[in-house]
N, C-alpha and C positions, 0 to 999 in steps of 0.2 A: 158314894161320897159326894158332898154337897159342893158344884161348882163355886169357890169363892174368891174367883177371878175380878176383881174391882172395875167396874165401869168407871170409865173414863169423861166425867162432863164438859160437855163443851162450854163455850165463853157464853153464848147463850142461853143454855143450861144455869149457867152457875148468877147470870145477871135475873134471868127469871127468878131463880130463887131468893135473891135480895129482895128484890122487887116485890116478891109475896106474903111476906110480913107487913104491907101495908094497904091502907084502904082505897087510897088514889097517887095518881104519879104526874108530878108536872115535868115538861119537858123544855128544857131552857138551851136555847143556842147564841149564836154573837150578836151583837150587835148590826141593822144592818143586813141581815141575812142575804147569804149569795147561794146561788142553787144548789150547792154540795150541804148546807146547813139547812134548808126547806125538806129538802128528799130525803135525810137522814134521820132530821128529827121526826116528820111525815112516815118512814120507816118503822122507826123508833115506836109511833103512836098503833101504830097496826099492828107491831108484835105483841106487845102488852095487853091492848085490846082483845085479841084473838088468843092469847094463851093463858092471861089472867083477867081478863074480863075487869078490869079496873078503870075506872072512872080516871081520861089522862086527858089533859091540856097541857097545847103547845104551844111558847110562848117568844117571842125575841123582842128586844129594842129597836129603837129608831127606826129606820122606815127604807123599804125596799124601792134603790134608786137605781137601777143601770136598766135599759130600756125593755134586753131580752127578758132581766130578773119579773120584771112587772107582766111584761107580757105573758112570760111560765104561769104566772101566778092566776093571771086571768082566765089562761087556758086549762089549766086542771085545777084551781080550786082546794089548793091544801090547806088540810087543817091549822093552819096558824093562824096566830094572834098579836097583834102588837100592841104592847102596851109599856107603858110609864115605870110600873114597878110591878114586885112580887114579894111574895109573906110565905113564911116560912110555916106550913101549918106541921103539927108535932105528928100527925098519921100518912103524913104525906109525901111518897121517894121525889127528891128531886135529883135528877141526870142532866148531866153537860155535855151537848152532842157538840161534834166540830171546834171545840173548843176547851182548853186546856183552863183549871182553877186559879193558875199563875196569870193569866191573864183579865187586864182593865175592861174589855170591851162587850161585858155581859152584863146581865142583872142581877147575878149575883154577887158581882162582886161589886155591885154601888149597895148593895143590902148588908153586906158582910156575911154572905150564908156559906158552908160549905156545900157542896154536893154530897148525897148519898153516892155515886156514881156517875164515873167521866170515860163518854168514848169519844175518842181524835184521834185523827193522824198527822196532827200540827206535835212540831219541836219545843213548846212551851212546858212541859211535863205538867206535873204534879202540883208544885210550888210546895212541897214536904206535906202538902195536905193528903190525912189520916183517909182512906175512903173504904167504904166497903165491897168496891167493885170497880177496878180499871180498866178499861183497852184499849191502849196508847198505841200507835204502829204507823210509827213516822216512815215507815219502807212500802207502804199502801200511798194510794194515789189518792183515796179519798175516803172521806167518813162514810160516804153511800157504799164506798164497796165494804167496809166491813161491816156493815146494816145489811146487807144484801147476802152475806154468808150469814150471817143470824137467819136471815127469813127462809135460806136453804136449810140451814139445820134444823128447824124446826116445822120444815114442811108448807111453810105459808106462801100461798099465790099474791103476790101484789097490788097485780090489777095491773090494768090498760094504764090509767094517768100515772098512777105512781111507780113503774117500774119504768115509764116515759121519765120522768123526773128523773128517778137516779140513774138513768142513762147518761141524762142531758148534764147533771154535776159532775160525774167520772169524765165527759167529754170537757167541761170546764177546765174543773182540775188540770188536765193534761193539755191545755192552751199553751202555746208561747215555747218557754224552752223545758216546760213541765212536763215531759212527753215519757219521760219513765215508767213502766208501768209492770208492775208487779206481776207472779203468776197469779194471784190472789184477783188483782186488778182483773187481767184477761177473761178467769172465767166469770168472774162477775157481770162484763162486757158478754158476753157469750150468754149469759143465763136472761140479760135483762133485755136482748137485742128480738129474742125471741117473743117477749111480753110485750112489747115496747111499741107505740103508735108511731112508726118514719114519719107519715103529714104533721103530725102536732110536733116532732122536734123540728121539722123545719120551719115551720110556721115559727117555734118558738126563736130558732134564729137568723130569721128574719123580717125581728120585729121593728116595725114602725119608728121614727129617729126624727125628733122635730126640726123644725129651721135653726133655732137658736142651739143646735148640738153641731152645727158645721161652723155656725162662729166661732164657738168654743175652738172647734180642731184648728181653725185658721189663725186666731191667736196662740195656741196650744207650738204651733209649727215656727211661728214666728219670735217667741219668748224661749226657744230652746237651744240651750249653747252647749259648745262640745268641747272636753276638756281631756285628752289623751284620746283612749278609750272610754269614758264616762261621759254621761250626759245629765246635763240639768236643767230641767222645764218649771217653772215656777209660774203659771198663770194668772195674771192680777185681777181675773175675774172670771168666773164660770158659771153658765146657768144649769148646769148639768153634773151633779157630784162625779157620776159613771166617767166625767171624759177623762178622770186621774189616772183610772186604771185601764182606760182604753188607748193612751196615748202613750203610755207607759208600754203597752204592749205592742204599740206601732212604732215607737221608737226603740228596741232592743232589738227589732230587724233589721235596722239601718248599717250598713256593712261598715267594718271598725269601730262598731257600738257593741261595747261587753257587757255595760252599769250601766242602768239610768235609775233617777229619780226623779217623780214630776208630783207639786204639789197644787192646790188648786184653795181657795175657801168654801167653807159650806157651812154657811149662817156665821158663827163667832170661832166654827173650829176651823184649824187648816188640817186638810186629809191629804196624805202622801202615799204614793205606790212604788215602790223598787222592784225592779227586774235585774236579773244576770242573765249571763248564759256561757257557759264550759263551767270544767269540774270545779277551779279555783276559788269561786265567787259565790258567797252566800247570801243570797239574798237578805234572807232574816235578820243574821248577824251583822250586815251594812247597817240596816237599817236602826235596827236595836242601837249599834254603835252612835249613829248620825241621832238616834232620839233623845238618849240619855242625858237624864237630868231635866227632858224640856216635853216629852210626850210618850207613847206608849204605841205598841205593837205587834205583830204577830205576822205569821207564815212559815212560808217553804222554802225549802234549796233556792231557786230562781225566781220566786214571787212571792212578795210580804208586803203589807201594807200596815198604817200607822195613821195617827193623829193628835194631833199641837194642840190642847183645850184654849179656848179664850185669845187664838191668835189676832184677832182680825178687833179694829176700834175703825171707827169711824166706817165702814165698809171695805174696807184698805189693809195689807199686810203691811206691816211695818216695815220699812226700808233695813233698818238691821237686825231683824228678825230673818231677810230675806239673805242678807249678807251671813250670817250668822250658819245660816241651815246649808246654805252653798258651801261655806268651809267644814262644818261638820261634815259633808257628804263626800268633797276633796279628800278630807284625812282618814277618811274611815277605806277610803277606796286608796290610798296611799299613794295618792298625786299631790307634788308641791302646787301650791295658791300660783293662779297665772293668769293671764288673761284670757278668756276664752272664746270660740269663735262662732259664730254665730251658723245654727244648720242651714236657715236659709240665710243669703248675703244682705245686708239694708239695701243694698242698691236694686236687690229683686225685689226687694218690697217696696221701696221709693215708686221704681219705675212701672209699677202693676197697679198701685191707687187709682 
């Protein structure tokens, strides 16, 4: 009698199979890209490549700004592309790594394209959009680690740089108070530690940091006031987009600091980073709340970031744009409007000039 016990496909299984009803595959991440979107879509292009041999490019917006992100990039050499726009050719799978269809900050959705298929581990879902393949998994630490159980199930070696990479985004990911980390997560950690080159991730963080990124921090320390438990850093000028979410991350250590929010300009946008930390406190949802009506966003439990299009005239944030975003951030954190006090005193900064 004929065994006809059903095999059971895996996620990987069942994305290959979309994916092979076409001739080539573009591979679209966020905007901006940060090391968990390099190494997953880099992932991404290796599984495809090695199981259906399809002609893929990998692509993201705007431009990779935070010191170590550039350094990564220098040091292994991923397949990515940055470019302006993207066309929707009719033979062509496009997939949405690390980043959800509901979401502003991709290219596809300045084109109006859906995705053939979206994997993330970001809270943004679907946006009701119809797809032919999803794998959503907000309880994973990162899009690397579930790119990295794909390249298990199907048997594929990574390599030295690239399974360096998605080391280095699973270690991202899990910065600050984002330290949760799935079973899923651990053996991923475990499978890519062994692949993985230790000199080039430390190399990678500890990459190089110009002059004008300690000005940044010294304004950054001096423009930050504290209002209960919450914090609001608003820097009136930064030569460095990275110091939003670097200062963001140094200021949610500061003891009796639960919330922050710090924003910065970059060109005509203003870019914003929100942290929490304990169960209570959603990063995302702060954020979302403090955007609405006036900008757009995305992330995790304790780390989401965001940005205000067209804030900035004359080189300058507007005074009540700035008023404006402090009380959104008040209410969304459910602290009454008050004065707040400054983290370092004037009189330590009078007296230090």
């Amino acid at each position: 009698m004929a065994n006809t016990t059903a095999v059971r496909l895996t996620k990987s299984d069942r994305l290959l199979s979309v994916l092979s009803e076409y001739q080539a595959c573009l591979i679209v991440t966020h905007d901006n890209p940060d090391p968990d979107a390099i190494a997953s879509g880099w992932a991404l292009q290796c599984l495809v490549t090695e199981k259906l041999e399809l002609p893929t490019h990998f692509v993201a917006g705007g431009a990779i700004v935070r010191a170590e992100n550039r350094h990564m990039v220098e040091l292994l050499q991923p397949p990515l592309d940055l470019v302006d726009r993207v066309h929707a050719e009719p033979h062509t799978a496009t997939v949405l790594v690390d980043c959800g269809p509901g979401a502003r900050n991709h290219l596809l959705t300045r084109e109006s394209i859906t995705p053939l298929a979206v994997i993330d581990h970001h809270l943004n879902g679907t946006n009701g959009a119809k797809l032919a393949f999803k794998d959503i998994r907000p309880g994973v630490a990162s899009a690397a680690t579930i790119l990295a159980s794909y390249l298990r199930e199907q048997h594929i070696e990574p390599g030295e740089k690239l399974a360096t990479a998605m080391q280095y985004a699973i270690r991202t990911e899990t910065c600050g108070c984002e330290t949760r980390h799935s079973r899923l997560d651990r053996s991923a950690i475990l499978w890519l530690s062994a692949r993985s080159e230790p000199e080039l991730l430390a190399e990678i963080e500890n990459a190089p940091l110009t002059r004008e990124y300690y000005g940044d921090l010294v304004l950054a320390m001096q423009s930050t006031f504290l209002y209960d438990d919450a914090a609001f850093c608003l820097l009136p000028r930064a030569h460095c987009a990275e110091i939003v979410g670097e200062v963001a991350d140094l200021l949610i250590r500061c003891q009796g600091v639960h919330r922050v929010l710090c924003g910065a300009m970059a060109g005509k946008d203003l870019i914003v980073s929100a942290r929490t930390q304990g169960p209570r406190d959603n990063a995302a949802k702060l954020l979302q709340k403090t955007l609405d009506g006036i900008g757009f966003c995305g992330g995790h439990e304790h780390r989401a970031g965001g940005k205000i299009p067209s804030a900035v005239t004359r080189n300058r944030i507007a005074e009540d744009l700035e008023n404006d975003l402090r009380s959104r951030w008040l209410a969304a954190c459910g602290i009454g409007r008050q004065r707040g006090t400054r983290l370092v005193a004037r009189r330590e900064i009078v007296e230090n000039l």
